[in-house]
N, C-alpha and C positions, 0 to 999 in steps of 0.2 A: 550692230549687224549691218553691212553694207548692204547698198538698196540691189545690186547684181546677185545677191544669196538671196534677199527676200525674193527678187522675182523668179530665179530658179527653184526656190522652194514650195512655190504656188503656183509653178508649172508654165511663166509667159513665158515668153522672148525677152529680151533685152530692151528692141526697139522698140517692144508693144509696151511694155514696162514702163517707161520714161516716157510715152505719151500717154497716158495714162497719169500719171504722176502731174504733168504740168498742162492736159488737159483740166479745165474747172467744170465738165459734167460730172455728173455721179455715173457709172455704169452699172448702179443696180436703178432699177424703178424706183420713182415715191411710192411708200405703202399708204395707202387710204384704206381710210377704214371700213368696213362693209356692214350692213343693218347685217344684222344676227351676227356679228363675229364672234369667236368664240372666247368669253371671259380670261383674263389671267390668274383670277384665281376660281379655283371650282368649289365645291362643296366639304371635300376633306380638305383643302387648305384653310379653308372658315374654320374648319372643325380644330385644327392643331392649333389656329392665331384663339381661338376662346378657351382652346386647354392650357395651353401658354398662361393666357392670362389669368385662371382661375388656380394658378400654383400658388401665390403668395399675391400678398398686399402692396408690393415693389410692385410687380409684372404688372399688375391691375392698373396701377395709376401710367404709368406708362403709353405714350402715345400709339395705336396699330400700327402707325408703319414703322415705330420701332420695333416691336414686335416682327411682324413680316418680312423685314431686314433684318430680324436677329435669326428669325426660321430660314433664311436665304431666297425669299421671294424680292426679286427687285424690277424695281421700274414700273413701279406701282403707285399712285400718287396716296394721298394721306383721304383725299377724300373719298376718292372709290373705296378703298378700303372700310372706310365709317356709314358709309351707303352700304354696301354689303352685309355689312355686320347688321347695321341696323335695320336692313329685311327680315335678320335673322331671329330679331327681337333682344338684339343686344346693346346699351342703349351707353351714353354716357351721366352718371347721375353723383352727387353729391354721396360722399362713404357717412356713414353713419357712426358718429363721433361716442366715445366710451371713458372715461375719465377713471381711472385707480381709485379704487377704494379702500381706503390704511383699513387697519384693525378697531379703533377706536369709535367710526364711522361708523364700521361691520356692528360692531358689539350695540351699538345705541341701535341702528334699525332692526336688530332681533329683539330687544328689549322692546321697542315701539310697537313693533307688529304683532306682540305680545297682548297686546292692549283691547278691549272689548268694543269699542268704537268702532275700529277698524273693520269690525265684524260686519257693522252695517251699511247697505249701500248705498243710504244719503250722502255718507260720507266721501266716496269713491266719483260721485257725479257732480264735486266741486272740483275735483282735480284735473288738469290737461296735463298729456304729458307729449315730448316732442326730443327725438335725438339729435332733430337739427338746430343745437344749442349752440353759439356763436362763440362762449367762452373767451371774449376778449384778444381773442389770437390775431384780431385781423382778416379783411375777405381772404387772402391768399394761402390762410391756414389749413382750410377746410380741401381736402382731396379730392380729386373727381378719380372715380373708377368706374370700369367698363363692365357692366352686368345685366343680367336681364332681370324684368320688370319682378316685383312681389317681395312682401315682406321676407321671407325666408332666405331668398338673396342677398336681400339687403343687412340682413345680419347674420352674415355666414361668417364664420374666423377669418377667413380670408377676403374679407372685401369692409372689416371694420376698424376705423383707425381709433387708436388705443393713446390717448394723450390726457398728459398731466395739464392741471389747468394753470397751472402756472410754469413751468419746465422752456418754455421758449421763450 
């Protein structure tokens, strides 16, 4: 588009136009920012980037400003975004690992749990148990997802990764 349509189309002159153009000030102000300005994201955009990410086990591992960028909020840095969130009490933490269980597995710990031992709770206060099992994958196996705090988050369908222990 020639630069004589853009400036008719934006209402200058010609001559204002073309100094303007190879004028080097800006003719708007620098914005600085002002104590209380007002956030870019509010309270129902927090709200859509945490439902976002509570769809699936994808969205979850997923950086906020992907997210925020995929809802069409831009110009938003990665950290505000994870400040924000994490006023909200949404945190980023290690997904809580779950390994397949064949049939043959299945079939022996019914048969185990069958067993009268089991009954008694000396038995139960030698055991630890822990889902942050390392399983040989390597540090970069293990997922981080965005959730808030408590057990019950932490092992929602959607925020637990589901991996064979040997499949990678």
């Amino acid at each position: 588009m020639p630069q004589r349509e853009i400036f008719k189309d934006q209402g200058v002159s010609e001559r204002s136009g073309y100094q303007i153009v190879t004028s080097e000030e800006s003719r708007r102000p620098q914005q600085t920012h002002k104590r209380g300005a007002k956030s870019k994201l509010g309270e129902v955009n927090l709200d859509s980037i945490e439902t976002f990410e509570n769809a699936n086990f994808e969205l979850g591992t997923k950086s906020h400003k992907q997210i925020a960028n995929a809802l069409g909020f831009r110009d938003i840095s990665e950290r505000t975004v994870q400040r924000r969130m994490a006023k909200r009490g949404i945190g980023t933490y290690t997904s809580a690992q779950v390994t397949p269980v064949n049939g043959k597995t299945r079939i022996k710990r019914q048969e185990r749990l069958s067993d009268d031992e089991l009954l008694k709770p000396e038995f139960w206060y030698q055991l630890s148990f822990s889902d942050e099992s390392h399983f040989g994958l390597g540090p970069r196996k293990k997922a981080s997802v965005h959730r808030r705090k408590g057990f019950k988050q932490r092992n929602a369908p959607n925020k637990v990764q589901f991996r064979s222990k040997r499949s990678v």
